[in-house]
C-alpha positions in Angstrom: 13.3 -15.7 -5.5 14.9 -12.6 -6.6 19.0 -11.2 -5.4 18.8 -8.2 -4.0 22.1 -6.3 -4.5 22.5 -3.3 -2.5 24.6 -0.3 -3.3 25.5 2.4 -1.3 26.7 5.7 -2.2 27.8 7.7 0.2 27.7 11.3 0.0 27.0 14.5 2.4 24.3 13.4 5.3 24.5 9.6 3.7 22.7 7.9 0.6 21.8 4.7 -0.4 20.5 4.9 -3.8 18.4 8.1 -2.6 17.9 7.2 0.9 18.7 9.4 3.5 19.4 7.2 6.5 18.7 8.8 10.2 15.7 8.1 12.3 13.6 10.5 14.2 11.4 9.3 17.1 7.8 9.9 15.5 8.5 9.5 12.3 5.5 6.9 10.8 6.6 6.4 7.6 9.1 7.3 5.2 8.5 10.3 2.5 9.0 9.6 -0.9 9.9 12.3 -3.6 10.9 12.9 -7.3 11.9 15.6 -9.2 13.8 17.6 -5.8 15.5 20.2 -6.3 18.9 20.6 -4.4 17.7 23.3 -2.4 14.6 22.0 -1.1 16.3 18.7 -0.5 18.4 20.3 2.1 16.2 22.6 3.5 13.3 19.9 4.1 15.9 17.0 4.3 19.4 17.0 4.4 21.0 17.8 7.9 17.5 17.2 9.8 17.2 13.6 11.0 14.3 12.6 8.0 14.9 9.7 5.8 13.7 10.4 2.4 13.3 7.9 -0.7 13.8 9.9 -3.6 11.9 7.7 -6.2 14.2 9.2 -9.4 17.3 9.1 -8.1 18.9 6.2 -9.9 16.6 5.9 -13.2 19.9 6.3 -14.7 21.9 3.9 -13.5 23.1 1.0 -15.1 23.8 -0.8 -11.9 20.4 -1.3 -11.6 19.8 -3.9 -14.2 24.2 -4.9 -14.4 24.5 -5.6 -10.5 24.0 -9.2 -10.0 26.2 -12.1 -8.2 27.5 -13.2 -11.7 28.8 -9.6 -12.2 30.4 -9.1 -9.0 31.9 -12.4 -8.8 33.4 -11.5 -12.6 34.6 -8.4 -11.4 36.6 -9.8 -8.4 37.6 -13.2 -9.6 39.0 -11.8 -13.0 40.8 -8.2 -11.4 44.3 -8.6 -10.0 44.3 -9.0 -6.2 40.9 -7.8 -5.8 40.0 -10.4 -3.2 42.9 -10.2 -1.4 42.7 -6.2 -1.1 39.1 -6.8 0.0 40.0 -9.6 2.8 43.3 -7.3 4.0 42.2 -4.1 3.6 38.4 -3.4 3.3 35.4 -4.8 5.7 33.6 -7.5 5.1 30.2 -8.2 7.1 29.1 -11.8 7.0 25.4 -11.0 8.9 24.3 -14.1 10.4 26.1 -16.6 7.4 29.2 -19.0 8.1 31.3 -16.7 5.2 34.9 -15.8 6.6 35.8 -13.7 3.1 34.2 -12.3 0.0 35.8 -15.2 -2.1 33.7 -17.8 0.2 30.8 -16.0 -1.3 31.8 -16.2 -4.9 32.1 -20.1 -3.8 28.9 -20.9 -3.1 26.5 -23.3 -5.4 24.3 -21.8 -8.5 21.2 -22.9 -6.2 22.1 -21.3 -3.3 22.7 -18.1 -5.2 19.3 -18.5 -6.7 17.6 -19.1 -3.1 16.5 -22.4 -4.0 14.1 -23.9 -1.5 16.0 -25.8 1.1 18.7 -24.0 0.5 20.2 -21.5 3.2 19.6 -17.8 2.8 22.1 -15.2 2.8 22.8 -11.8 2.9 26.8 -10.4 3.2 27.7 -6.4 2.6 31.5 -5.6 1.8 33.4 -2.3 1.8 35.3 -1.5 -1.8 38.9 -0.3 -1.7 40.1 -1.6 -4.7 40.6 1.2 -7.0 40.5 -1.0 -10.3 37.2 -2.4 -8.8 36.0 1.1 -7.7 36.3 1.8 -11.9 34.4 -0.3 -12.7 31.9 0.0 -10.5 31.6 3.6 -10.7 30.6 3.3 -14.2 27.7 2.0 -13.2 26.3 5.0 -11.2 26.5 8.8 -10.5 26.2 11.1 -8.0 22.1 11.9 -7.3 21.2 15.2 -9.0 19.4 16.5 -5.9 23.0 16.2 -3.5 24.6 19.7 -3.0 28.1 20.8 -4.9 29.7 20.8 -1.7 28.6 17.4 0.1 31.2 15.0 1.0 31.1 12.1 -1.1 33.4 8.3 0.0 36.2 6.9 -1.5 35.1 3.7 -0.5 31.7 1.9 -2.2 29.3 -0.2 -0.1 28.0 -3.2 -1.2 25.6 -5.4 0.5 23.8 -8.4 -1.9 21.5 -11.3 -0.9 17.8 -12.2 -0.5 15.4 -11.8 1.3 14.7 -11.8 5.4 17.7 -10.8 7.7 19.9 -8.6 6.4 21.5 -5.5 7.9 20.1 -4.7 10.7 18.3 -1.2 11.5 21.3 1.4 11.9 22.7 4.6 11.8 25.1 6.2 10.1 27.7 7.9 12.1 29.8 9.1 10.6 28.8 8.7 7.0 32.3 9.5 4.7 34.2 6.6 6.9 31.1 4.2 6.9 30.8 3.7 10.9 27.7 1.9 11.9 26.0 1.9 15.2 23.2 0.4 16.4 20.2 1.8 17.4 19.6 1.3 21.2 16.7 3.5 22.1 15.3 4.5 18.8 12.4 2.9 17.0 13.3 0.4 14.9 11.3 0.5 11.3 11.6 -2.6 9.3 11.1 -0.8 6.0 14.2 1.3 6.5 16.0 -2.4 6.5 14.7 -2.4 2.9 15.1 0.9 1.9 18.4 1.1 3.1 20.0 -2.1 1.7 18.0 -2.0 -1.6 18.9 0.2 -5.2 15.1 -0.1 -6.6 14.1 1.1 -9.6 11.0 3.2 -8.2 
């Protein structure tokens, strides 16, 4: 079974790896583009409640093949204080495992990382405010093209890695350049947007 790691970039409405997260009431399924130009992303999509996949968004990226538990676990075992920061000064979302800190995660056997059977599953997501982390990171990735010049973009980087079954649940964004999350309460839930948001994919 295959890790899923998760990175979100957050930038204007809000992005995770091309995914525009808010829900409208009658939406049935998600649209999925390449090629967008800036202009028609924010007239069709930017400011008006319609999540979009943009299929091209991260063909770039290294992250997509360099993001794995061994690499994150390197990069915050082997940087100065990068646990603690994260523990003191970041979030950290255990969703539905017994993990109390990111380091518990780094902790855990090569067959539970692997999602050996009868091993348990799980699924964390951790905020980044570690600037030598955030370097590092950030080499890994770039804005999408399609964003305009004057979005907002985060300081802080998102993170959410594990297999599959629950994971974050269905949410929106609030406010998206300080990473509130809400609930939805009387929305439609739509279980591929629990994918779509918590996955990079190379589409």
């Amino acid at each position: 079974m295959a890790l899923t790691v998760s990175f979100l970039v957050m930038a204007g409405v809000v992005t995770f790896a091309g995914v525009v997260i808010q829900v409208t009431g009658n939406l049935k399924e998600v649209p999925m583009e390449r090629n967008i130009s800036t202009d028609y992303f924010v007239r069709k999509y930017a400011y008006t409640a319609v999540p979009v996949l943009i299929k091209d968004s991260t063909q770039n990226w290294t992250a997509l093949m360099d993001f794995t538990f061994d690499f994150f676990k390197n990069v915050y075992t082997t940087t100065k204080n990068a646990l603690t920061v994260i523990e003191e000064k970041c979030q950290f979302f255990p969703l539905n495992t017994e993990f109390k800190t990111l380091a518990d995660v780094f902790n855990i056997s090569a067959k539970r990382v692997n999602f050996t059977p009868g091993e348990k599953p799980w699924y964390v997501g951790w905020s980044n405010c570690h600037s030598k982390v955030a370097t590092v990171l950030r080499q890994h990735y770039n804005r999408p093209y399609f964003l305009p010049v004057d979005s907002k973009s985060s300081r802080v980087d998102w993170i959410f890695m594990g297999g599959p079954g629950p994971g974050a649940f269905v949410h929106r964004n609030v406010k998206a350049t300080h990473g509130q999350r809400v609930p939805f309460n009387n929305e439609p839930m739509f279980q591929e947007l629990t994918q779509l948001n918590s996955m990079i994919t190379s589409c």
